[in-house]
C-alpha positions as CSV (number, residue, x, y, z in Angstrom):
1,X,-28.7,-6.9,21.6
2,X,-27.8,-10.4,22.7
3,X,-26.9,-10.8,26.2
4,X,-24.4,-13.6,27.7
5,X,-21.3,-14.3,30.0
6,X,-17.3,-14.5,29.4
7,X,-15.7,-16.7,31.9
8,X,-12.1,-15.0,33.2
9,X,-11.0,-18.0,35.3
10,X,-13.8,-18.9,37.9
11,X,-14.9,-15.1,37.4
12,X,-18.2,-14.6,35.3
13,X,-18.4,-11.6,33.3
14,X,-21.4,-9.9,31.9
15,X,-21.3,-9.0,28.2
16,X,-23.8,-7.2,26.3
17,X,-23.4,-7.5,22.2
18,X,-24.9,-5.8,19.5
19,X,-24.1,-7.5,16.3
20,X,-24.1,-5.6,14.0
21,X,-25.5,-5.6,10.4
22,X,-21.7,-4.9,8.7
23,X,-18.9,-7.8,10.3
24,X,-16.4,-6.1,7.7
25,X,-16.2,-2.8,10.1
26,X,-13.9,-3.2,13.1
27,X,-16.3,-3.6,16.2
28,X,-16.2,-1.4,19.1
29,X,-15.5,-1.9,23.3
30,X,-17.3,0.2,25.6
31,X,-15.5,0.0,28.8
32,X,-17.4,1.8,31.5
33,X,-16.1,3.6,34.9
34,X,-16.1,2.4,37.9
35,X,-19.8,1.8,39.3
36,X,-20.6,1.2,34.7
37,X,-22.6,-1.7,33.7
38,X,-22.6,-3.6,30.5
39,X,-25.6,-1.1,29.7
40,X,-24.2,1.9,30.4
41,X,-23.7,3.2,26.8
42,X,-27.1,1.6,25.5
43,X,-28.3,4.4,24.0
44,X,-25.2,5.6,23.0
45,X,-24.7,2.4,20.6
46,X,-28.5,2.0,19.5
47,X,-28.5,5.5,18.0
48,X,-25.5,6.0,16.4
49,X,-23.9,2.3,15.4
50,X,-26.7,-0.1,13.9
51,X,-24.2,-1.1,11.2
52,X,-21.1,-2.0,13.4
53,X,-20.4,-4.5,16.2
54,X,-20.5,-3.1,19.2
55,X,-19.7,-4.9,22.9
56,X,-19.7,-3.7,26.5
57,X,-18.7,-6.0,29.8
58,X,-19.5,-5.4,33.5
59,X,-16.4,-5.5,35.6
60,X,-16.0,-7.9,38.9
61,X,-18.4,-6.6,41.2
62,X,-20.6,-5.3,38.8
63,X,-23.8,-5.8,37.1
64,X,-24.4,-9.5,36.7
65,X,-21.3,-10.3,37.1
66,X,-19.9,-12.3,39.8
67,X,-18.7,-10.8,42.8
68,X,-15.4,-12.3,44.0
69,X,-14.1,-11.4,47.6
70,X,-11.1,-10.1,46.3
71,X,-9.1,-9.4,42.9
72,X,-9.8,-5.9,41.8
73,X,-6.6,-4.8,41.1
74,X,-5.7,-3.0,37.9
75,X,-4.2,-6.2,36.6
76,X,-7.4,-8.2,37.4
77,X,-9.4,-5.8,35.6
78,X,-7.4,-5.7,32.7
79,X,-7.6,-9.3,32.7
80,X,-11.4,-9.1,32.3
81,X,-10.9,-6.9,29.2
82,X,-8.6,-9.9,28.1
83,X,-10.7,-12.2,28.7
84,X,-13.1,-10.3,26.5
85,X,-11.4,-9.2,23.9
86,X,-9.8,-13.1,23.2
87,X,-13.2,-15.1,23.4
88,X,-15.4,-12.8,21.6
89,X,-12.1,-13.4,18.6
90,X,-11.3,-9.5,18.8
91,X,-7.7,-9.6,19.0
92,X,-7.0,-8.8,15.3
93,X,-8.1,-5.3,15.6
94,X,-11.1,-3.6,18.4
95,X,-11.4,0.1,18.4
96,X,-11.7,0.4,22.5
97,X,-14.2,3.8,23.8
98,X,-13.3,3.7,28.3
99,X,-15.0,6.5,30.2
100,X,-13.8,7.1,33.9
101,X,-12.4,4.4,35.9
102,X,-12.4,2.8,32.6
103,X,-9.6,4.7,30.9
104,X,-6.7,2.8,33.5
105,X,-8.2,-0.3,32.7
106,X,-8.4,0.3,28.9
107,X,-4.5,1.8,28.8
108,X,-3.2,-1.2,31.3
109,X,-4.5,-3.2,28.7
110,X,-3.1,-1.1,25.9
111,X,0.3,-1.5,27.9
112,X,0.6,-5.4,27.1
113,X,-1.1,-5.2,23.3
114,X,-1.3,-2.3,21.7
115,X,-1.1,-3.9,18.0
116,X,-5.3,-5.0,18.9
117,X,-6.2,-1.6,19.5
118,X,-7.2,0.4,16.4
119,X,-8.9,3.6,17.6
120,X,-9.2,4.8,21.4
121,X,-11.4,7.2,22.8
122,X,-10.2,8.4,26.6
123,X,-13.2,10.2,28.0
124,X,-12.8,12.5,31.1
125,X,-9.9,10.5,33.2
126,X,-5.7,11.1,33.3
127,X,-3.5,8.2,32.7
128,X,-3.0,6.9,35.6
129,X,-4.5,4.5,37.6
130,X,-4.7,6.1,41.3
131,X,-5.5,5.3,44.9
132,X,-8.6,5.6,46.4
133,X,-9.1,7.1,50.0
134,X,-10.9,4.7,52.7
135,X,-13.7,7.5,52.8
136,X,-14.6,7.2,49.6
137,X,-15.8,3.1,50.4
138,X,-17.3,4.5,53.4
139,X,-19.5,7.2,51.6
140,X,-20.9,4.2,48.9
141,X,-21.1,2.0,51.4
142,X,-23.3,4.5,53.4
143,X,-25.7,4.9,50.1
144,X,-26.0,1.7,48.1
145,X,-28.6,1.6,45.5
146,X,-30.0,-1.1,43.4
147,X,-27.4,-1.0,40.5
148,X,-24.6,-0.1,42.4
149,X,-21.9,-3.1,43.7
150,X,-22.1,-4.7,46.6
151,X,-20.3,-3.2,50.2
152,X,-17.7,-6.3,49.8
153,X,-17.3,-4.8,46.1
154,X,-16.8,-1.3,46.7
155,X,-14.6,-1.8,49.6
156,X,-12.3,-4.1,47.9
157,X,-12.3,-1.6,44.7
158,X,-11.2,1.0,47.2
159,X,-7.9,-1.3,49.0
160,X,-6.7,-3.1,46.2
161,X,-6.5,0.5,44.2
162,X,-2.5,1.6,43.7
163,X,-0.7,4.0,41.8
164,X,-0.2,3.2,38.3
165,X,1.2,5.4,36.1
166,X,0.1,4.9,32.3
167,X,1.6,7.8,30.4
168,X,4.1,5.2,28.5
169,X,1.5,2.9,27.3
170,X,-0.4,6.0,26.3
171,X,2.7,7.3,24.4
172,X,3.7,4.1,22.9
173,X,0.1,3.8,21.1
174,X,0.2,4.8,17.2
175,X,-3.5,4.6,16.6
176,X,-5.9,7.5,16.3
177,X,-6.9,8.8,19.9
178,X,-9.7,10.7,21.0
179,X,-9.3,12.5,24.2
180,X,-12.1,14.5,26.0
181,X,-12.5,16.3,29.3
182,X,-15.7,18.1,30.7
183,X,-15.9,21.8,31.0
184,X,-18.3,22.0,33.9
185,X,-17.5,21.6,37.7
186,X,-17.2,17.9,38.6
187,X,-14.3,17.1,35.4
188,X,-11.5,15.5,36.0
189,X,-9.5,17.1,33.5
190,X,-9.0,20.1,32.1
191,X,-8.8,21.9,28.2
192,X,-4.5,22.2,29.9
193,X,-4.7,18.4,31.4
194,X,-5.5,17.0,27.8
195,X,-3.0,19.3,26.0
196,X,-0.2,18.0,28.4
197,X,-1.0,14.1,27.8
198,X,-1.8,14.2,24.0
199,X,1.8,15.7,23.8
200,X,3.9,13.6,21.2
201,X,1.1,11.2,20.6
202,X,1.0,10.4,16.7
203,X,-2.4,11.1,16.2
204,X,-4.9,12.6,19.1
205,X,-8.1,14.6,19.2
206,X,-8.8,16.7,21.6
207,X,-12.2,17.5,23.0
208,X,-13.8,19.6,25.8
209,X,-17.7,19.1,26.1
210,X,-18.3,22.9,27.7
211,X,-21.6,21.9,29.0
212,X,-20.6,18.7,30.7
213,X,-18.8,17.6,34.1
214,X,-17.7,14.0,34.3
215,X,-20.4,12.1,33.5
216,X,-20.5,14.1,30.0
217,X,-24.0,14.3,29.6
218,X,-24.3,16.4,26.5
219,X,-21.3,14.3,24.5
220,X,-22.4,13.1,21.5
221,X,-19.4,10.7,21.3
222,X,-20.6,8.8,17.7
223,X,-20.4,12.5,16.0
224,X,-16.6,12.7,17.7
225,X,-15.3,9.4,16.8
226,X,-16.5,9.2,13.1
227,X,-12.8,11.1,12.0
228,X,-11.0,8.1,14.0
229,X,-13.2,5.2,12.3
């Protein structure tokens, strides 16, 4: 695992990248939710992916990446996937796995170039990109950890975050999807919420890890995306 920074303007972005033994296979992008790090899917990649090239980022705010005072819209994440995705040379084809928080970011960039995206998995988020209540910033805020953003982070996640709704770009995809929701308390879907958004999509997998909530403990995601790769 190498470890280095993407520049996205003046904003520093940390990337972690595992090579890879097999450069013919189309890598992977592990976008992680909203509080995810560049090594949030580790273990995930190291056991199941040794072959393939696979690539995470922290956000703005996040990690070891630079913490700007403002810019966390939707559009300045999706910039950071952009910036990514077109200096690590992955615009000819990524196959793009977004958990949480991530799943917004991954479909606003799906919205603008949907011809780079080869597979998707969508794990436990809707398609939208939605607000965030002041009292949500003041709860983090009241309980930082090491790991977790900054205050001046979390509060700016929580103002600049607007309605967004991503069902279109969704739709508009042609690629093999993977969708999953938890089946424990805590999801934020459901076995029906999947159903409804996979509707009309040309090819979509649907998932619901019974024993999981949202952080999908038990998922044993390289077993479900093996049919999509």
């Amino acid at each position: 695992m190498k470890e280095y920074f993407v520049k996205n303007g003046a904003c520093k972005l940390e990337v972690t990248d595992w090579g890879g033994k097999d450069r013919s296979l189309t890598p992977i992008l592990f976008i992680p939710g909203m509080f995810g790090t560049a090594v949030t899917f580790k273990n995930e990649i190291e056991a199941n992916w040794p072959e393939r090239r696979c690539i995470s980022l922290s956000f703005r705010g996040r990690g070891k990446s630079d913490v700007p005072d403002t810019g966390y819209t939707l559009a300045d994440h999706v910039s950071d996937i952009y910036a990514v995705i077109c200096q690590l040379d992955l615009m000819s084809g990524v196959i793009i796995v977004a958990h949480s928080r991530g799943v917004p970011y991954a479909l606003g960039f799906a919205a603008d170039h949907p011809g780079t995206i080869k597979a998707l998995a969508l794990l436990e988020h809707p398609p939208f990109h939605l607000p965030i209540e002041p009292d949500w910033a003041e709860k983090w805020c009241s309980q930082i950890n090491p790991g977790m953003p900054p205050e001046k982070a979390i509060r700016a996640l929580q103002s600049d975050a607007d309605f967004r709704d991503l069902r279109g770009a969704l739709a508009a995809l042609t690629c093999p999807i993977l969708y999953v929701a938890g089946g424990q308390p805590g999801s934020m879907l459901s076995r029906e919420d999947i159903g409804e958004f996979s509707q009309g999509l040309k090819s979509c997998v649907l998932h619901v890890e019974e024993r999981s909530g949202h952080e999908l403990e038990t998922l044993q995601i390289g077993k479900l995306l093996c049919p999509l790769l």
